[in-house]
N, C-alpha and C positions, 0 to 999 in steps of 0.2 A: 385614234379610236380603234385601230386596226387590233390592237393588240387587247382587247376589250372580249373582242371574241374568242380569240386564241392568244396563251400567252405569251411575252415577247420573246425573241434569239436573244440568246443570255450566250455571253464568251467568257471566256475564264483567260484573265490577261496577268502579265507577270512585272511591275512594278521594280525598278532601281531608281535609288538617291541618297544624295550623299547625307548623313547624319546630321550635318549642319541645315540642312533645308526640308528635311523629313516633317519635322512638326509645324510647316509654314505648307508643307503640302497635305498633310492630312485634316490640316484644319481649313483649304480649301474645298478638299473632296467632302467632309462633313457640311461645311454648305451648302454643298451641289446637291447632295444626299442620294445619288445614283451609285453606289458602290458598297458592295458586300465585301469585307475583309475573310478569307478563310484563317484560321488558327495552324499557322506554321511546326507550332511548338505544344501537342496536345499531350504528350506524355510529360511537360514539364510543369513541374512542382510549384505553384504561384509566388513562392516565396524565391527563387531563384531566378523570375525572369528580369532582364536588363534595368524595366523602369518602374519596379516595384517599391522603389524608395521613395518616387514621385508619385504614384498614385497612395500613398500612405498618407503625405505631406495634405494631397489634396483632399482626403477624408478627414486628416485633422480640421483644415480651413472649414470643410462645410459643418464641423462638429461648433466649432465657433462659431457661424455664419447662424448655425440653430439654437446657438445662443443668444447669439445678440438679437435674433428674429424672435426669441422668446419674451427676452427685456423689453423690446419696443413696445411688442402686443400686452405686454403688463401693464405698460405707461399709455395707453390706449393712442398711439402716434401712427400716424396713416403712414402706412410703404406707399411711396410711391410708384410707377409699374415704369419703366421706361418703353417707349415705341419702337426706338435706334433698335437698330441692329448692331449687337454688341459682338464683337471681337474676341477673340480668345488673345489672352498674352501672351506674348512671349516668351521662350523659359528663363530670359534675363532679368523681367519683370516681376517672374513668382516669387522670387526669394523678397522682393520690396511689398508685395501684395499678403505675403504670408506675415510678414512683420509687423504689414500695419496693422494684420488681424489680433496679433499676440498682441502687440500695444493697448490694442483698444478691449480686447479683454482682461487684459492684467490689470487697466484704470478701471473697468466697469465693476471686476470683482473687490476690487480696493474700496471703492465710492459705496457698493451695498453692504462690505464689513462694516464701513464706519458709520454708513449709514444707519444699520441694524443694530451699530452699539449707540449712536446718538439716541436713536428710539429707544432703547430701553433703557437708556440713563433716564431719560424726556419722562418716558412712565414712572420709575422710581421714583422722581422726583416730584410728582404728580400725586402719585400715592401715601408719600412724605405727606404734602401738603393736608389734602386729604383727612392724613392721620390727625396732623397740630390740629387742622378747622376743627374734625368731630371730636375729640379727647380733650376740649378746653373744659366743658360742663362733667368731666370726669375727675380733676382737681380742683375742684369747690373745698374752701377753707374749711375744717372738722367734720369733711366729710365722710372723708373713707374710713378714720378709725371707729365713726358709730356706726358704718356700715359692718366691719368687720365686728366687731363688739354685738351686733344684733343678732348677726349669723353665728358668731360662736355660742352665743347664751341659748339661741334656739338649737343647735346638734347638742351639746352639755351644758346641764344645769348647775354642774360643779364648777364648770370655770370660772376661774376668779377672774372679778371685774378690776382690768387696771386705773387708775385715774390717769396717768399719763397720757401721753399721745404715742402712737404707736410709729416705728418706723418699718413701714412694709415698702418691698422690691414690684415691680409691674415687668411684664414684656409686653410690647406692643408692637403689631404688625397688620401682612393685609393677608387676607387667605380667601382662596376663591368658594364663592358661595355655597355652592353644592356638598366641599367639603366641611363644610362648619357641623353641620347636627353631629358627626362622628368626631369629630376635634374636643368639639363639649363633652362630648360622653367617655371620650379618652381620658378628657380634666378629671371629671369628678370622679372614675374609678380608679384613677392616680392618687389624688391629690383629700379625697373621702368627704368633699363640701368645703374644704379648707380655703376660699379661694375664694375672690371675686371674679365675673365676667362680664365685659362689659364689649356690646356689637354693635353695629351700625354700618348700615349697605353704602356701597359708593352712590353715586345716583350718576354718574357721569362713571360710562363702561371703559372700562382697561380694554388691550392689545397684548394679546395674547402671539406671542412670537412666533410659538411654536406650531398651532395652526392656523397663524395668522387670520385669525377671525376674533368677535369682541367678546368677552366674557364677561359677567356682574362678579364681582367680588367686597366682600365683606372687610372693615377695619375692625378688630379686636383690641382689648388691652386687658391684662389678667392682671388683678393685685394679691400677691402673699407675702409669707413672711419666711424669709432665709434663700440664702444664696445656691443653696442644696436645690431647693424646691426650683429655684429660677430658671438650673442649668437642666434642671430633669422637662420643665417647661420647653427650652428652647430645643432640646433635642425632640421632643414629641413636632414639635412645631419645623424640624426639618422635615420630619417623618411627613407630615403631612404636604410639602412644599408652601410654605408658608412662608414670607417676605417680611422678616424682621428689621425694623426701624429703630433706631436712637432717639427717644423722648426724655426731655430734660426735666428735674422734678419743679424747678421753679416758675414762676411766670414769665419773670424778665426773661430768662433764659429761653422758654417758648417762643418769646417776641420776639425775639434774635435769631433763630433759626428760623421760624418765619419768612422773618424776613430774609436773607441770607437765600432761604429755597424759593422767592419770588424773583429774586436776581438772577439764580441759575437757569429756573425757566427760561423766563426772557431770555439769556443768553443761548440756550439751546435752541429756544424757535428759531433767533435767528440764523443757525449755524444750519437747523435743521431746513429751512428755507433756502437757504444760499446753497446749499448743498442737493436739495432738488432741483433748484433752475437749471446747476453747475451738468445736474447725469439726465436733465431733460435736451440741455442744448447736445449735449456728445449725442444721446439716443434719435432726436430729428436729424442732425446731419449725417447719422450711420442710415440711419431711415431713406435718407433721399439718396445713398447709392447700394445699399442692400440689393435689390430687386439685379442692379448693375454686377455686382462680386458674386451675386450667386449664379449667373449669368456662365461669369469668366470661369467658376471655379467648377461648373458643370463640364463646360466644355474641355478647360484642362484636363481631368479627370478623364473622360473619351479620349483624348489624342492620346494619352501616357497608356490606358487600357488599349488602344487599339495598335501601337507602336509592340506592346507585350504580345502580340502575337504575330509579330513580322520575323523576320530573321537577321542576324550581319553578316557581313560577311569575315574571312581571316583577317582584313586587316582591320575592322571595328568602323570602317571609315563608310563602309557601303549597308544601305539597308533592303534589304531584298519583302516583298509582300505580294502578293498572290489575291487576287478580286475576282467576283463575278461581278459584271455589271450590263446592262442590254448593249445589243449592239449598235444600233442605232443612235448610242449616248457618246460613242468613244471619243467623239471630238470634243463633247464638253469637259469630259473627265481630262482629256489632254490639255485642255486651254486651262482646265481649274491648275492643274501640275503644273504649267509651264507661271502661272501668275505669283503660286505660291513660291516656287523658287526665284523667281524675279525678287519677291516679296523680302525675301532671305540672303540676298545677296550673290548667292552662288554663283559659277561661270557654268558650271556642268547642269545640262536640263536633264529633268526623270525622262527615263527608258521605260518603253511600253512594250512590248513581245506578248504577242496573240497566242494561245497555248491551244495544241488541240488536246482533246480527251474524253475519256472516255467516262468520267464521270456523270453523276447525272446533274444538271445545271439547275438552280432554285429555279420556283415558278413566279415568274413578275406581271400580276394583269394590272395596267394604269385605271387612276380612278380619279373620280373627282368628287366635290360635295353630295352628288345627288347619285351616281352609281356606287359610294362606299358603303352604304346602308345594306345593298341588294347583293352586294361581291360577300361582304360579312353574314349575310348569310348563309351564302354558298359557303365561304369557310369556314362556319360553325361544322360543317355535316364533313368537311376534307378537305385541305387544298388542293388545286387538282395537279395530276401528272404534267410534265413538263409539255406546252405547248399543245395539249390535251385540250377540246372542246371545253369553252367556261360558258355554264350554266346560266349565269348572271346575264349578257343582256335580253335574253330570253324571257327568265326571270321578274324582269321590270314588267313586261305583259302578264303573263300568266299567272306570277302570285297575286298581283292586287287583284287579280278578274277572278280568278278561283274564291278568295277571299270573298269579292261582291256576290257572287252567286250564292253564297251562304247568310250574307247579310244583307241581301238586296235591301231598301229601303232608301228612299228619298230620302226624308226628314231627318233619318240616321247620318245617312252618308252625310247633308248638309251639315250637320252639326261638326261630325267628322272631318270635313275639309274645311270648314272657318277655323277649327282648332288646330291643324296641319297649318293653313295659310299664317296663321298668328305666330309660330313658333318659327315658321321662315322668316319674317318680318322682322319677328325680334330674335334675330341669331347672335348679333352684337352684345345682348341681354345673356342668353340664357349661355353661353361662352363663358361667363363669369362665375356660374355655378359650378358647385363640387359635387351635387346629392347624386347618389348613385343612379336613381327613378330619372331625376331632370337631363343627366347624360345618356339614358338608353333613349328616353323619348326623342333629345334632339338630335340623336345618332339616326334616329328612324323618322324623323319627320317628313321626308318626300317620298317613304314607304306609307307613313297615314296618309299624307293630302292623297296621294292615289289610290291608296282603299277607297278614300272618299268619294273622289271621284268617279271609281267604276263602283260603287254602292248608288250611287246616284243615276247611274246608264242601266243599272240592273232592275232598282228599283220601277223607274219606268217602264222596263219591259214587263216586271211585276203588276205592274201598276196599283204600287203600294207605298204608300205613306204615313207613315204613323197608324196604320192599320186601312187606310179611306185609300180610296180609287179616285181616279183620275179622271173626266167623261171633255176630253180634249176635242176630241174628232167626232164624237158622237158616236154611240154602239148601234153595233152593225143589226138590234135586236129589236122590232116594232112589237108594246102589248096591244096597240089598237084593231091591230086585222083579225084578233080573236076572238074578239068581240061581234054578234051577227050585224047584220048578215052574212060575214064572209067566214065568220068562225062560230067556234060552238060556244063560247062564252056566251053569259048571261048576266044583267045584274045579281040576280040569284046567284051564281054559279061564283062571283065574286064573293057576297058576302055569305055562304054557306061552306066554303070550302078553304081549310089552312094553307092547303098549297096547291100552286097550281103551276101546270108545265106547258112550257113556249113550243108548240110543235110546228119544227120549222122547217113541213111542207105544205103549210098551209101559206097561201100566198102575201107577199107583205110582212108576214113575221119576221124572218132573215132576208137581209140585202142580198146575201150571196156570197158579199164582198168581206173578207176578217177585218179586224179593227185592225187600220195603219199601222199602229205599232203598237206592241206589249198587247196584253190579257185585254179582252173588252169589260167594260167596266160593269157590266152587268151581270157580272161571277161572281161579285162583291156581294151581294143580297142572294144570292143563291143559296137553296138549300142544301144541293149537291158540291157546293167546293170544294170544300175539304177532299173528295174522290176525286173531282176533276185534277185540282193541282199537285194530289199526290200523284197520278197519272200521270200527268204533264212534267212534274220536276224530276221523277224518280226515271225516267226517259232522257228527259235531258242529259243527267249526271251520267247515264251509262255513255252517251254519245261523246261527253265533252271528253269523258274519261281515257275511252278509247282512241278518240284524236290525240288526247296531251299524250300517251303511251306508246302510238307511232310515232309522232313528233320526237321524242327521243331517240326509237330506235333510230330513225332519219339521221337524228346527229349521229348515231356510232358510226354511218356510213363516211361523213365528212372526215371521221377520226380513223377511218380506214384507208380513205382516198388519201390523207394528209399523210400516214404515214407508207402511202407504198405497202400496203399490207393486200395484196388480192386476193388469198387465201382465205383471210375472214371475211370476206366482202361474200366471197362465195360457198364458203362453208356456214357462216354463223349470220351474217345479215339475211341475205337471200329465205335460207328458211325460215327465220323469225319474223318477218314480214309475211310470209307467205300461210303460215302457220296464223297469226293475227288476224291477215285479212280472212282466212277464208272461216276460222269462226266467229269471231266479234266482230271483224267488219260484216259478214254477210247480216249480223244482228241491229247492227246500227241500218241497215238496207230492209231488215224485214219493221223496222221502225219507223222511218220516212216513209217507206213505200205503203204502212197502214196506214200513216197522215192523210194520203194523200189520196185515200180511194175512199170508197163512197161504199160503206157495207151497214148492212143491218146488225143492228146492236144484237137482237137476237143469235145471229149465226154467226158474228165476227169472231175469228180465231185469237186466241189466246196466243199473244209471243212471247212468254215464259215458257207454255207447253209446247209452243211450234222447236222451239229451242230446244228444251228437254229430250223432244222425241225425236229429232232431230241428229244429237250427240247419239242417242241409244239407237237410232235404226230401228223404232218402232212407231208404226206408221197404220192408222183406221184406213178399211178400206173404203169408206164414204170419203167423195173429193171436197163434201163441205169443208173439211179443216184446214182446207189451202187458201196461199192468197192468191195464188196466179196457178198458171197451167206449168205445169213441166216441174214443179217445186220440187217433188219428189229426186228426181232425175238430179237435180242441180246441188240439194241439199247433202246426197250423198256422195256424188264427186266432189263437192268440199271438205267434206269429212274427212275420206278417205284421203285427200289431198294435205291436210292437214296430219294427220297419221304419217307420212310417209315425210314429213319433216325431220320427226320426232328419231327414226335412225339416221336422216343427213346429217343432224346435228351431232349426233350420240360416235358414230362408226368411222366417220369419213376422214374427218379430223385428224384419230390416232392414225388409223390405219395412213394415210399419207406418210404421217411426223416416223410411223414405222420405216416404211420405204427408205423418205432418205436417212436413215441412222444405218441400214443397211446400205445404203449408198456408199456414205462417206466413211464404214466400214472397211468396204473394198476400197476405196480411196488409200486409205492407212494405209492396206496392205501393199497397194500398189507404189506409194510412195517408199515405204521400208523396203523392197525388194528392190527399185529401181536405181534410189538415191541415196540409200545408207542409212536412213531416218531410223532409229530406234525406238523411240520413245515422243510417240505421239498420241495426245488423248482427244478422245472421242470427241469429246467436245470442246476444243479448239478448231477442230479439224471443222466442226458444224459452222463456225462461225466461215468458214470461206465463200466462195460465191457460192451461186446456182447452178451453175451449170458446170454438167457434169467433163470430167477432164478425158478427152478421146486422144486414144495411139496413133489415130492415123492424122495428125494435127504435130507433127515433131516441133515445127514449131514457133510455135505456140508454149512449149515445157516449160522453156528457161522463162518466160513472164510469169506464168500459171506457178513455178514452184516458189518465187521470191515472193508472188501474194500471200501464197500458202505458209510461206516462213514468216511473214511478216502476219500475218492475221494470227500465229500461234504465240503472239508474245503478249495475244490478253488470255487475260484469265475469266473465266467464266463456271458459272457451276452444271453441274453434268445433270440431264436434263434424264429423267427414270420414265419408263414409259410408262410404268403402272402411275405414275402420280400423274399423267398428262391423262391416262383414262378417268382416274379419279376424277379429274379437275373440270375434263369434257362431259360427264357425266353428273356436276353437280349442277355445273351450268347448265343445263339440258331441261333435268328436273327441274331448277330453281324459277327457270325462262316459263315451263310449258305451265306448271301448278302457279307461279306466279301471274300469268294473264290471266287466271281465274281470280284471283284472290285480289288483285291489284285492281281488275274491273267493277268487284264487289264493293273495295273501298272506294273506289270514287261516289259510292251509293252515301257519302256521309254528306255530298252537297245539297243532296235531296234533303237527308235528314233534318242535316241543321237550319236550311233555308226554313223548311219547314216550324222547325221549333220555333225561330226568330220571328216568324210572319203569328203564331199563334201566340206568342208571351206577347208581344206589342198590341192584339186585339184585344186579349185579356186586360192590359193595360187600357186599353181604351175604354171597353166594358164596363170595368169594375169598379176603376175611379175616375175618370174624368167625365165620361158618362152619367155618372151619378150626382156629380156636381154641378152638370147644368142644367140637369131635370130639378133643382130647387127652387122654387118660386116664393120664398119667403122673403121679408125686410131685409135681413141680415144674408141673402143669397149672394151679392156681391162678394164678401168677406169670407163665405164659405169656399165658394169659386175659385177666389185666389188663395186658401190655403189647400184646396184640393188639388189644384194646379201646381202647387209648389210639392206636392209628395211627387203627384205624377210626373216633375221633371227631377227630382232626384230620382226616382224609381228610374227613369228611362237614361240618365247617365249611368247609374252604378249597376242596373241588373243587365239593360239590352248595347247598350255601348261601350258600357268596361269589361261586364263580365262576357257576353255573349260576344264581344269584339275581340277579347283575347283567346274566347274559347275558338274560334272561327281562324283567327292567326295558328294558333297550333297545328289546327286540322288543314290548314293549309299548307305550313310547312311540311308537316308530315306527308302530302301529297309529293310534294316538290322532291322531296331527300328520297325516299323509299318509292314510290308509284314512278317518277319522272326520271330522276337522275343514275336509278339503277343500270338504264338500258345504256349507256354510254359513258357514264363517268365514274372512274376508278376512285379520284381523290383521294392518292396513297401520297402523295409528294409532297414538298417542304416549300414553305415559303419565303419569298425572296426577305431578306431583314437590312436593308439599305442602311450604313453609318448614317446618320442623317443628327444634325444639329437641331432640325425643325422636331423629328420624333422626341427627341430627347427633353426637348422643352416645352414639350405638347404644343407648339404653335403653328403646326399642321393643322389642315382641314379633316 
């Protein structure tokens, strides 16, 4: 947990093994998931690295694997999940695992060709039938030539009537519904009336291949006369995609094909049948190890990508790789190496070599279920610098309690923490969801239950509930003493007057004693609350404001002790405390110390204006406006004390970093003259020690110059003194204008607290109040539907909306008010190979 606070020692260690055991030992480190691989090979071209042929391979399998996980979910066939812990293969194995893949797709796409040509033979043959059923009452004996013979004599009155029988051509097919009114209207200004048509709907819907959805389609049959007319028929009728049929003109011949297309069915269902058992039983038993191949194909895919960034060595036989991983891990990481190559056969164990450097090392803070919620916050705003103060388990206090002071309420918070408690409970549950909503919420579930929680320690100090008070311990407030004889009350004075006020020197009226805990309950009926608790909370917020703002600079102290930094302990902590306390702390002091005195409301001093005039050094010459004796006297030596931060922080700083640049100036020279050194830059030279190199110390030279030589082989960049004024000078400003502005916004816990305590009475007021002053038959039923707005209203307006608005303004405390005064979070985070990350089976 150590490493909770601060993050862990990270080493940067150097990895050898032989090729033959390399993929038996990175698939152990990927289990372990304590090991960041660096990219050996960043200027190289991805198509050129060693195992680019292998991670192609494995992008084909998973392009299969998403194939056949498409098939199955067609066929609505349950994946099953496996629990095992699956293994990664072998590279002797893939080439057998990648085969069975192609197998099992090459039959699956064979099985849907034939299947999707058996379906639409199935329908043709369907549609066939179809056509014979409906087109039997279309060949009725001397029918059609006195149909024709009726239509000709009505378009021309000259046509000569033949006695014969006429021998006319038909086409007959099926055309889909919607097309028909335009297929007709093509006939007739083709063809001038010349023509029979005769329609009729399927009543049993066709399958439609192409969007695989059902369509209604229509049987036609067209009778004319000539083989011309027919062909100009059948090409209108491609035009339209229209499904033409072979209809025989005699009866027997009808009955014979008939029959003939009853036989083909049947033989179709059954082929069509045996043919779905045959691609349901492949699709279950690809089903019951799918979950297992995606598994393997995952993890191969990482070993071949993470091997792509290693190196070999000349002779192809050695792999070289380069990790950051804590230090406190190194023996797991060795034990995982030494199992993997066990694993592999080899005689030769991996080489591990500790590298120093000067790089900066990722930042790793360990977590678990219940601080990943609080650390993701923190690294929503920055990861922080290596080994840097982590904001997080600090965080776990002070955002859900910030949060509760904005939303105190009881009945809120309760609701709040049964709905936290339910989502821990069923973690096993909500684990299985993918919604984007149900993985924030159970990512942050032990950040609600604790809202809840201190929502419910707030609200009692509130002493508020769903708008109602609390009368636990009894208020500290008697109305009987004012009544006479001992007071001036009267029954009169009772019922003649709106309001009336508890004066509480009159004996008996106040115990003396405050209410044990939280607000006494008898500010709840008061006409003055609203001023009291704006009074009371808009005090608070500055008090808590101002602690949480120390409380941080505090940490930059730890992060100055930790790094050996004494410089800014004393140029930049020192006055920023000092500069704090002596004007916002002396305010939170003139705030307690009016609690706690006994002043007439008349004469009591304003601590906004005692403040005000206070900053300006303008001061009445009447002593009423003070709280104590000497105020004067104290008020200005903290001012002035405060002032005279504002150039420690600004002056002191450069001028020092001036100094030694002139130091190690003359240093240079001293070295070039003495030792031949030509070509030394300033700033190498700064990185040497502290202390300064003296002549009368001979020696002492020859150690001091091989530091000196050896400290000039890093490289660093040359540090300008105008950018270090700049820099001390924005930080000056940003620190001094910032404690004003940062103390202001902590004024938002007032606000909102406030809003939340008045939409909830409002709430109480307007509807559920109104509902139980009903005293009619049907009041029960009004009741409960009044009741039912009043608890939607109070989840969606004061728990969702005013709970996430209270979350923002919280974190925005945290990120900008808190985490300014001590944390940089410029750094990078640790990103461990990890098998668990990769398959989301991490916490």
């Amino acid at each position: 947990m150590g490493s909770f606070f601060r993050s862990e020692e990270m080493c940067l260690v150097q990895l050898f093994f032989q090729t033959e055991s390399a993929h038996y030992c990175i698939n152990e480190l990927g289990d372990l998931g304590l090991v960041q691989f660096k990219d050996l090979n960043p200027g190289t071209v991805a198509f050129q690295k060693r195992f680019v042929n292998e991670v192609k391979k494995c992008e084909e399998m998973e392009r299969i694997l998403r194939f056949l996980e498409k098939e199955i979910l067609k066929t609505n066939i349950t994946i099953s999940e496996s629990c095992e812990n699956v293994k990664a293969p072998c590279p002797r194995d893939v080439l057998e695992l990648g085969a069975t893949f192609q197998k099992l797709e090459q039959e699956l796409k064979e099985i849907n060709s034939n299947h999707e040509a058996l379906k639409q033979n199935f329908t043709e043959m369907m549609e066939m039938k179809y056509l014979l059923q409906m087109t039997e009452d279309f060949f009725e004996e001397n029918e059609l030539p006195n149909i024709l013979r009726e239509r000709n004599i009505l378009l021309d009155r000259d046509y000569p009537i033949q006695r014969g029988p006429l021998r006319l051509g038909f086409v007959a097919g099926v055309i889909k519904q919607e097309r028909f009114p335009a297929f007709e209207k093509v006939l007739w200004r083709m063809f001038h009336g010349n023509f029979v048509l005769r329609h009729a709907e399927i009543q049993a819907p066709s399958e439609d291949f192409v969007g695989e959805e059902l369509v209604k389609k229509d049987i036609f049959i067209v009778f004319l006369q000539g083989e011309q007319f027919k062909g100009k028929t059948r090409k209108i009728c491609e035009g339209f995609q229209a499904s033409l049929y072979p209809c025989p003109d005699t009866v027997h011949a009808r009955m014979e094909m008939r029959t003939s297309v009853d036989l083909r069915i049947e033989d179709l269902q059954t082929v069509l049948r045996q043919t779905d058992e045959y691609r349901e039983s492949i699709l279950t038993s690809t089903a019951a190890s799918l979950h297992e191949w995606n598994t393997k194909v995952k993890k191969m895919k990482a070993i071949y990508y993470t091997l792509n960034l290693c190196n070999l060595d000349i002779t192809q036989k050695l792999i070289i790789a380069e990790i950051w991983c804590p230090a406190s891990d190194l023996t797991k990481v060795n034990a995982a190496l030494i199992k993997g190559c066990e694993q592999s056969g080899s005689s030769l164990c991996p080489v591990l070599n500790r590298l120093e450097t000067q790089q900066i090392p990722p930042t790793f803070n360990r977590t678990n279920s219940f601080t990943s919620g609080f650390q993701n916050i923190i690294d929503a705003y920055g990861v922080g610098n290596y080994q840097e103060m982590n904001p997080a388990p600090y965080t776990i206090i002070t955002f859900p309690f910030l949060f509760a002071v904005m939303f105190g309420d009881c009945g809120h918070g309760l609701i709040m923490t049964l709905f936290a408690t339910w989502m821990v409970i069923q973690e096993e549950q909500f684990k299985k969801f993918k919604n984007e909503i149900s993985d924030i919420l159970f990512n942050g579930r032990y950040i609600i239950l604790l809202m809840g929680i201190f929502s419910i320690y707030t609200g009692f100090i509130y002493n508020d509930c769903f708008s109602k008070a609390f009368n636990i311990f009894g208020s500290s407030w008697r109305v009987k003493p004012m009544f006479h004889p001992n007071g001036p009350w009267s029954n009169q004075t009772l019922h003649g007057s709106g309001i009336l006020q508890l004066d509480p020197v009159t004996p008996g009226v106040f115990s003396g004693s405050p209410y044990p805990f939280g607000i006494d309950p008898i500010w709840n009926i008061a006409s003055n609350k609203l001023t009291f608790l704006n009074s009371y909370k808009m005090k608070m917020s500055v008090i808590l404001g101002v602690i949480h703002m120390l409380f941080g600079v505090s940490l930059s102290l730890m992060n100055y002790t930790y790094f050996k930094n004494t410089r800014n302990i004393l140029l930049q902590f020192i006055p920023e405390v000092v500069f704090m306390l002596s004007l916002f702390g002396y305010l939170i002091f003139l705030i307690i110390f009016k609690w706690c005195s006994v002043l007439e409301p008349e004469t009591a001093p304003s601590i906004l204006l005692l403040f005000i005039n206070m900053v300006l050094f303008t001061y009445s010459d009447s002593s009423d406006n003070m709280l104590y004796n000497g105020q004067r006297g104290v008020q200005t030596f903290l001012v002035i004390t405060a002032l005279l931060m504002v150039p420690w922080m600004l002056l002191i700083k450069p001028l020092l970093l001036y100094r030694e640049q002139k130091i190690i100036k003359q240093q240079v020279v001293y070295y070039t003259e003495n030792f031949g050194i030509q070509k030394v830059s300033l700033n190498k030279m700064s990185l040497c020690s502290n202390s300064v190199y003296s002549n009368s110390q001979p020696e002492q030279e020859d150690d001091e110059m091989n530091a000196f030589c050896k400290t000039n082989n890093h490289e660093e960049e040359k540090v300008s003194m105008g950018d270090v004024i700049v820099y001390q000078a924005t930080h000056t400003i940003e620190y001094c204008l910032g404690c004003i502005s940062n103390t202001a916004s902590y004024l938002r816990l007032w606000a909102l607290s406030l809003a939340h305590a008045e939409l909830s009475e409002v709430l109480w007021k307007m509807v559920l109040q109104v509902g139980l002053t009903i005293g009619s038959r049907l009041g029960c039923l009004v009741v409960a539907a009044i009741f039912a707005v009043f608890a939607v209203l109070t989840v969606a307006v004061l728990l969702v909306m005013e709970g996430l608005s209270a979350f923002l303004h919280a974190l925005r405390l945290h990120w900008v008010e808190f985490q300014n005064k001590f944390y940089k979070g410029s750094g990078y985070k640790f990103a461990p190979f990890s098998f668990g990350h990769l398959l989301g089976t991490n916490d």
